[in-house]
N, C-alpha and C positions, 0 to 999 in steps of 0.2 A: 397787450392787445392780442388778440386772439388771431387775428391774420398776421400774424408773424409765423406762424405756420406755412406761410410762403417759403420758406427755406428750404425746407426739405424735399417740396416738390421740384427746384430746380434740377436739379439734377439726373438736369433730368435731366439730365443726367441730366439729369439725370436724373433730370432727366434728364436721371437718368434720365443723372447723373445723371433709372433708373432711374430713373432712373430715370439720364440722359439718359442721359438725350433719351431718355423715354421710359415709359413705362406703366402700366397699371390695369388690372381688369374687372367689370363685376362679380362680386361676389359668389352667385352661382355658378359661373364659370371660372373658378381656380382650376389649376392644374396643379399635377404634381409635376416635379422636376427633376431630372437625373443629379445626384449626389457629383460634386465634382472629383475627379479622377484624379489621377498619377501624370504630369505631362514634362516632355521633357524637351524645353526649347529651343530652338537655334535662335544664330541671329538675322536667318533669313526671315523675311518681308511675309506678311499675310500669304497663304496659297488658297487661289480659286481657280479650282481645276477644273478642264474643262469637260471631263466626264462626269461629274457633277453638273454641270449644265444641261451636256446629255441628256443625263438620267431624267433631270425634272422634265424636260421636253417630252421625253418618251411618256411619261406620266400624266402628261398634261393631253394627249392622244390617244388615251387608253381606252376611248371609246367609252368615257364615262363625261357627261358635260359637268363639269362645277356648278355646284347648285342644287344636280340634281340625282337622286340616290340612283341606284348602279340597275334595279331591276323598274323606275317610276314610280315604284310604289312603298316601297319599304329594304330597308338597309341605310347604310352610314351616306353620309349628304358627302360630295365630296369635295375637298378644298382645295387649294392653290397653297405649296407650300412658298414660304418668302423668300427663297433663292430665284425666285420664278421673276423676282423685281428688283432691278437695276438699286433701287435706293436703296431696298436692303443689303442686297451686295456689300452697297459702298459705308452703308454703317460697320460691317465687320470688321474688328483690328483693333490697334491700341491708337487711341488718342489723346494727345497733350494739350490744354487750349488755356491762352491768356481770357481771365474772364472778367467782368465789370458787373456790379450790379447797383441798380439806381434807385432814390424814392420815386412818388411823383411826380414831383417837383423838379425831375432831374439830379437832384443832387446824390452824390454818394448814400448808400443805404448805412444806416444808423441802428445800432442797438447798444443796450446797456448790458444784457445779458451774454450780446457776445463781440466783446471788444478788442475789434481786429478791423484792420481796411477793408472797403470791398472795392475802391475805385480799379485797383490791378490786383490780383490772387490769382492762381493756377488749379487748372484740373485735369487728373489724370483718370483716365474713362476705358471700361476695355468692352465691347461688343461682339457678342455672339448669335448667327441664326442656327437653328435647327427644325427641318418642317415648317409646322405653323408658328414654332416657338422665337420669342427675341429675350434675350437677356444683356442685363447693362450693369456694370460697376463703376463708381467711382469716390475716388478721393480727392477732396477739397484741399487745399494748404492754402492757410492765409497768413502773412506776411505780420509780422510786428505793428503794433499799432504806433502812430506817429506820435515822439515828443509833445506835441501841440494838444493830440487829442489826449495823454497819459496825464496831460499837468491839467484838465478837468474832470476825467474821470478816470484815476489809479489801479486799476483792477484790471485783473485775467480768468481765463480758464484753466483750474489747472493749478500748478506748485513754476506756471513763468512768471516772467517777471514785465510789466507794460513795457511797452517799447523796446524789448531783449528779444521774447518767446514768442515765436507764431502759435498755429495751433491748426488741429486736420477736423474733420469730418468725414463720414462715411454715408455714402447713399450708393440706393440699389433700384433695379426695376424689374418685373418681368410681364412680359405681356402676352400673349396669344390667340392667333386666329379662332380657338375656340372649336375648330372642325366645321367651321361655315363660313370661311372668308374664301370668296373668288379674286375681291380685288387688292389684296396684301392689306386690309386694314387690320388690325389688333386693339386687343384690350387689355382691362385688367384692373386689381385693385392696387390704392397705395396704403397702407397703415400707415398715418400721422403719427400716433403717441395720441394717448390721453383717452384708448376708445374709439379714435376717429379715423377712418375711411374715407378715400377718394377714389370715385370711379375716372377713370382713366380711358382714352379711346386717340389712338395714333392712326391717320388716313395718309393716304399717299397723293401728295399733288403736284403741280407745275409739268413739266416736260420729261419727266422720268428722274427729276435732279430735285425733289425737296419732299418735304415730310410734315404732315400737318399735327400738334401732337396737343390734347385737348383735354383738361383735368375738372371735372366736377365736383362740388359737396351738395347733396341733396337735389340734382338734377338743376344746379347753379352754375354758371360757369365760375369757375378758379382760377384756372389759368389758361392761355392760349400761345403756343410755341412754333414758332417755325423756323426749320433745319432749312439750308439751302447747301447743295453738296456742288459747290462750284466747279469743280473738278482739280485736276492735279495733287489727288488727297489733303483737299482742303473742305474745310465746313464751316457756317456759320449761322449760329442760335441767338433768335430773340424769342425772349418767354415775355409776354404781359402780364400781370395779376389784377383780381376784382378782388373788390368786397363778398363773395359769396357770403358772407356771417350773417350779413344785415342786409338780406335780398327784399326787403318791402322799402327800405331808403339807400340801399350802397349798391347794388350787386353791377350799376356801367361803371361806378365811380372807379378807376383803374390806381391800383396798390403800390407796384412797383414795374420796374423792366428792368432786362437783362439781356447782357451783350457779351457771347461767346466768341474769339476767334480760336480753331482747332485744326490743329494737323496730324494726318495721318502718318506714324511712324512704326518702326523695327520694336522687335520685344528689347534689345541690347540700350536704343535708344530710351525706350520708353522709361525702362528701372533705373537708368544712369542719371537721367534727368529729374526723376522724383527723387533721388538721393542726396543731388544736389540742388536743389529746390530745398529739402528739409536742411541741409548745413546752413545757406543764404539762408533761411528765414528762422535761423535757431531755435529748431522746434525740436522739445524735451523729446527722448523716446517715451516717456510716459503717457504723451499727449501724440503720439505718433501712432495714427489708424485706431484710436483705443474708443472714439466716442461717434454716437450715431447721429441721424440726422440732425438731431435736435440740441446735440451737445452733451447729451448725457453718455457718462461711461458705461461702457460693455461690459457686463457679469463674464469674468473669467479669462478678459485677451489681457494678454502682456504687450504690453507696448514696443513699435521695434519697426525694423523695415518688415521680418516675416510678417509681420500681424499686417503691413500695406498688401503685400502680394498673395497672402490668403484670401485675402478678401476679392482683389482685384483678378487673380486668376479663376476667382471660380465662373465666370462667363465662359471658362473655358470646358466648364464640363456638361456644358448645354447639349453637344455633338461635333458627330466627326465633318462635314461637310462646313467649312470657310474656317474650320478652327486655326490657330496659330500653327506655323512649321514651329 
C-alpha cells in the first residue's frame, strides 16, 4: 500500500526524526548546507550562551524591520533567525524518546515488510539551529519481534533472526526559513524514495512551548504533528496520517498516530544509551545505522556504532551558535 510511506515521515523526527521532529521544504527553496565538521565533545550538557542571545537581539534592532528590505525598495527581505524563538532553543540537543506507533484503529502498526514491534521501540534524535537553518537526525531501534507474532509470520530484515534481532532505521530533516521568515516558521522538502517528494512546513504555536509541524503530497495534507516542549527537557510528539494518495475518496480518512515521549540529555548519556539499546535489542552491526528510511540498505556504510554517530553527529555541523559542548 502505498501510504505506507508514512514511515519515513515520522521522524520526524523526524520528524525528523527529520526529520523529527521535523523537517522539510519546497523545492525552489533548497538550500545548501554546511558539510559537517571535526567536533570534539564533552560530557557537558547543550550550551546556550547568552551572548548569542545578545547578538540576535542586537540584530533584530538593527533598524531594519523583518519583512522588509533594508533601503524599501530593493535588497535582501530580512529574517528572524530561529534562536530568536524559545521553541527553537529548546529543540537544540540530543534527544532519547520511548516511541509508540498506532494503526487506525488504535492498534499496534503492522507491516509485513517490516517485522518488528512498534507498540515500545526508541529514538535517538540530535537537533541543530543555525540562522534560519534547523537540522535533525535520527535513529530508530526497534526491539525483536514477539514469539506470537514470528510463529505467523517468520521473517526479518537483514541476515537476524525473528524474535532474536532488532533492526535501525535512519531518518533526517532539514528545513529553513528560506530568508523570509519573521515568525520562526520553516520549510522544506522530504524525498520519500520511489521519485517522491513531500513538501514540509513547521509553524510555531501555543505559548512559546510547541511546534506545529505539517507534511504535504500534492498540496494534500499527509501528515499533521505536534511537539509540546513541556519543559524540564522534556517533549512530547503526536504525528496524525491521511490518505493523501487517494484525495477525491481518502484524504480526512486518518492512517495512523503516533506517540513520542522524549528527553533531553548529555552527549555521554546519549551514545551510552543507544549502545545499550542495540545489545538489549540484539541488533546485528550489519543492520546497525546501515538502512534508510524505508529499510533499504546504504550504498557503501558499514554497519557499526561509527556508522549511528556519523550519521547522528552531522546536525552538528549546521553551526556554531546552540551546537553541542
Amino acid at each position: 500500500m502505498k501510504y505506507s510511506l508514512a514511515l519515513p515521515i515520522i521522524g520526524i523526527g523526524f520528524a525528523l526524526h527529520y526529520a523529527s521532529a521535523i523537517g522539510v521544504d519546497e523545492q525552489p527553496h533548497q538550500q545548501q548546507y554546511p558539510q559537517p565538521q571535526q567536533h570534539h565533545a564533552s560530557s557537558s550538557s547543550l550550551r546556550r550562551s547568552g551572548s548569542g542571545r545578545r547578538a540576535s537581539r542586537a540584530r533584530a534592532n538593527d533598524g531594519v524591520t523583518c519583512g522588509v528590505t533594508k533601503d524599501g525598495k530593493t535588497g535582501k527581505i530580512r529574517s528572524r533567525d530561529l534562536e530568536e524563538f524559545p521553541q527553537w532553543r529548546e529543540e537544540v540537543g540530543y534527544w532519547i524518546g520511548d516511541l509508540s506507533f498506532y494503526e487506525a484503529d488504535g492498534t499496534p502498526y503492522e507491516r509485513s515488510s517490516w517485522n518488528y514491534p512498534y507498540d515500545n521501540y526508541r529514538g535517538f534524535i540530535t537537533g541543530n539551529i543555525a540562522g534560519g537553518s534547523y537540522r535533525q537526525r535520527n535513529v530508530f531501534l526497534y526491539p525483536p519481534q514477539t514469539a506470537e507474532a514470528c510463529a505467523n509470520l517468520n521473517s526479518t530484515t537483514g541476515d537476524g533472526i525473528c524474535g532474536v534481532n532488532g533492526n535501525t532505521r535512519l531518518f533526517e530533516a532539514d528545513q529553513s526559513t528560506n530568508g523570509s521568515s519573521c515568525d520562526g516558521t520553516i520549510e522544506g522538502t522530504f524525498p520519500a524514495g520511489f521519485g517522491t517528494e513531500f513538501d514540509t512546513k513547521t509553524t510555531l504555536v501555543g505559548e512559546d512551548n510547541a511546534l506545529l509541524y505539517q507534511v504535504f503530497y500534492q498540496g494534500n495534507l499527509f501528515q499533521s504533528q505536534l511537539t509540546t516542549l513541556s519543559g524540564n527537557g522534556r517533549r512530547t510528539r503526536s504525528a496524525h496520517g491521511f490518505n493523501s494518495f487517494d484525495p477525491t475518496n481518502g484524504k480526512s480518512i486518518p492512517t495512523y498516530c503516533s506517540f513520542y515521549r522524549e528527553r533531553r540529555v548529555d552527549r555521554d548519556e546519549f551514545y551510552a544509551t543507544l549502545n545499550e539499546t542495540r545489545i538489549e535489542y540484539g541488533i546485528l552491526d550489519a543492520d546497525f545505522c546501515t538502512r534508510n528510511n524505508l529499510g533499504v540498505l546504504l550504498d557503501g556504510v558499514v554497519g557499526g556504532f561509527d556508522a549511528c554517530t556519523d550519521h547522528l553527529d552531522e546536525s552538528l555541523g549546521l553551526g556554531d551558535f546552540g551546537v553541542f559542548d
